[in-house]
N, C-alpha and C positions, 0 to 999 in steps of 0.2 A: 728519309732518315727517321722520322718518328714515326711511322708506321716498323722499321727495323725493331725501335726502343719498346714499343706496344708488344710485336710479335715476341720479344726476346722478354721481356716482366713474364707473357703470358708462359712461355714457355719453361722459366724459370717457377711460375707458380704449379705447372702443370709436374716439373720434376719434384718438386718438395711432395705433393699429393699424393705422387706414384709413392715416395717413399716413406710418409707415414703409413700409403695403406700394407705396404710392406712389411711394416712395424720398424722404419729407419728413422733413426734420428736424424733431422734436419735442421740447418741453422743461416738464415739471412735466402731461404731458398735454396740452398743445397743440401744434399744427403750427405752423408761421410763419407761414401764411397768417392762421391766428385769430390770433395775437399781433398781427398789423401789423392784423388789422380792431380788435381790443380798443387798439390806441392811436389808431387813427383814430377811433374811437366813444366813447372813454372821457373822460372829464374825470378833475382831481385826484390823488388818489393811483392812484387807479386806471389812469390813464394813464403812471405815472408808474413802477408795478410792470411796465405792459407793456415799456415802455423796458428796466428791467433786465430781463425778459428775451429781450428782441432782442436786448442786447449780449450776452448766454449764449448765445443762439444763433450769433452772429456768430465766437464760439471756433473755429466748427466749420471747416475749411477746404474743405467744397464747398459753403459759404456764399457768396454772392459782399457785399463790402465794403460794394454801394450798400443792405445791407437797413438803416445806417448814417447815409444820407448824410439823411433827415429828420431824424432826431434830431441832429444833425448842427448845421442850420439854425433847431431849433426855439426858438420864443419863452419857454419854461420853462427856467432855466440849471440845472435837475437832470435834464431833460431833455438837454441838449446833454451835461452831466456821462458820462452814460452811454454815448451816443455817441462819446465819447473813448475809455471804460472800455473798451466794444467792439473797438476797435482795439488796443489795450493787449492784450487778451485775446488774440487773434486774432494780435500781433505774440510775442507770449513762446513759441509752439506752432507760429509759422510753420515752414513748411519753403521749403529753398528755390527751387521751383518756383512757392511764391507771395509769397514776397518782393516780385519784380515788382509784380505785382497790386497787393499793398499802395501800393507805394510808389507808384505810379499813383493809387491812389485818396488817398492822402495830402494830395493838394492840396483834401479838402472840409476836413482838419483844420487848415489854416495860419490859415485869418480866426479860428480861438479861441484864434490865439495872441494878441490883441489882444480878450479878452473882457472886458467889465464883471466878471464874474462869475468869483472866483478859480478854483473848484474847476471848473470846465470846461475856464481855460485850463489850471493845471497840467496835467489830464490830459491835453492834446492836448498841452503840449511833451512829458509822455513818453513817448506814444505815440509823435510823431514821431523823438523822441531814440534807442527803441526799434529803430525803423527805420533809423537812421542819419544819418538827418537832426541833431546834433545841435547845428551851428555856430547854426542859429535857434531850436533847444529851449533851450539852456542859459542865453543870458541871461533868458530866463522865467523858469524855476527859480530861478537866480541874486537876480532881482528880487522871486520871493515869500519869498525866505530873510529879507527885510528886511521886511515885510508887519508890521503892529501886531497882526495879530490870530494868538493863537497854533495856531492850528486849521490856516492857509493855511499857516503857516512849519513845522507837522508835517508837511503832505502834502507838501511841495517837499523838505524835504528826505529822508522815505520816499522819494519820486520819485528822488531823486537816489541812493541805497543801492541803490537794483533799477538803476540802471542800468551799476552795478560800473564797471569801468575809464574806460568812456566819460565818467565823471563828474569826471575828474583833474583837466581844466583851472579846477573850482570848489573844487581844496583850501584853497585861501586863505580863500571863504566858508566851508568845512565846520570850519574851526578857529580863525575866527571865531566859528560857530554852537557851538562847545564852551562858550562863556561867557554861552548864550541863557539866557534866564531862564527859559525850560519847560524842564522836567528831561527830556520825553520829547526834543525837538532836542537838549537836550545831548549824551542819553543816544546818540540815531542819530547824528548827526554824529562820537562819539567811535568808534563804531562801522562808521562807512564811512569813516574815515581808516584805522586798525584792515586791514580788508579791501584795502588799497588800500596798504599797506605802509609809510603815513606817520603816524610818532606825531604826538600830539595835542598842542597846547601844553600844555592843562589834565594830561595825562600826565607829561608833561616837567618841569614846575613839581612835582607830587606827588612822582617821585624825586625834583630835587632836596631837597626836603623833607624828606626820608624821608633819606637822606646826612648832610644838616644835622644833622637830629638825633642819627644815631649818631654823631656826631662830637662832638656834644655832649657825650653821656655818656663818651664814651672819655677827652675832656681829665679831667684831677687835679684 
């Protein structure tokens, strides 16, 4: 058995080799090519790690977008999740000579902005919001800030925190979101007001507070 585990490292370092001297991008010891055959061949979780890393690959910018565009479309929404993440990746590292590109290829990310499945849309409004696109990312965003479950109202509003300035026009939800009942939305929404140069109600309320009281003890 460990001599199996020896032969199969080596052989895994021998295929990454082949494929940088190829000029292939590799990642964890695979080229793309084997990643896209391990998701094309793979069921379950196992297809599901090749996903994440096609989108790792995708970071790279002489990657081209469409290695994206399955996962993209696919019928698993952790699947499609990733496909977003890709572009996210890929949009933070852009330079811009491939900005274009991107935003060309942006039009496989607009149908998730209407997905069943939260965590695929959020990613794809930030994605696109990323890019600039953000007059149709932000009522997404906007719309999972109000979301019952508190998992979907973390990521939209994480989403919204990385997206710094561009995120202005949802101060009104972000200080709404100061009074959420997850401490971690409280905690980021107070936090990308914070960044963004506008105090926070729940801030504003604490000094006055905090006033009140010394005032208190000062009277006789």
């Amino acid at each position: 058995m460990k001599a199996f585990v020896v032969d199969g490292l080596l052989l895994a370092t021998m295929f990454a080799a082949c494929a940088l001297a190829r000029g292939e991008e590799a990642f964890l010891g695979h080229s793309r090519e084997q990643w896209k055959k391990e998701f094309d061949s793979s069921t379950g979780q196992k297809r599901v790690y090749a996903a994440w890393a096609l989108a790792q690959l995708a970071e790279q910018p002489n990657v081209e977008p469409s290695i994206l565009k399955p996962l993209l479309k696919d019928d698993d929404a952790t699947v499609r999740y990733w496909g977003a993440m890709g572009f996210q990746l890929r949009a933070e590292n852009a330079e811009k000579s491939d900005v274009g590109k991107l935003a060309t290829a942006s039009e496989w990310l607009r149908p998730l902005l209407k997905d069943k499945a939260a965590a695929p849309r959020i990613a794809a409004a930030q994605a696109l919001a990323m890019l600039g696109q953000t007059e149709q990312a932000l009522p997404v965003l906007v719309a999972g800030m109000d979301d019952p479950q508190d998992s979907v109202r973390i990521q939209a509003v994480a989403a919204l925190e990385r997206l710094g300035p561009a995120a202005r026009p949802a101060v009104d939800t972000l200080q709404k979101a100061t009074g959420d009942s997850s401490e971690y939305v409280k905690r980021i929404s107070e936090r990308s007001l914070a960044n963004l140069g506008v105090p926070s109600k729940s801030s504003s309320l604490n000094a006055k507070g905090k006033k009140g009281k010394g005032k208190a003890k000062a009277a006789p």
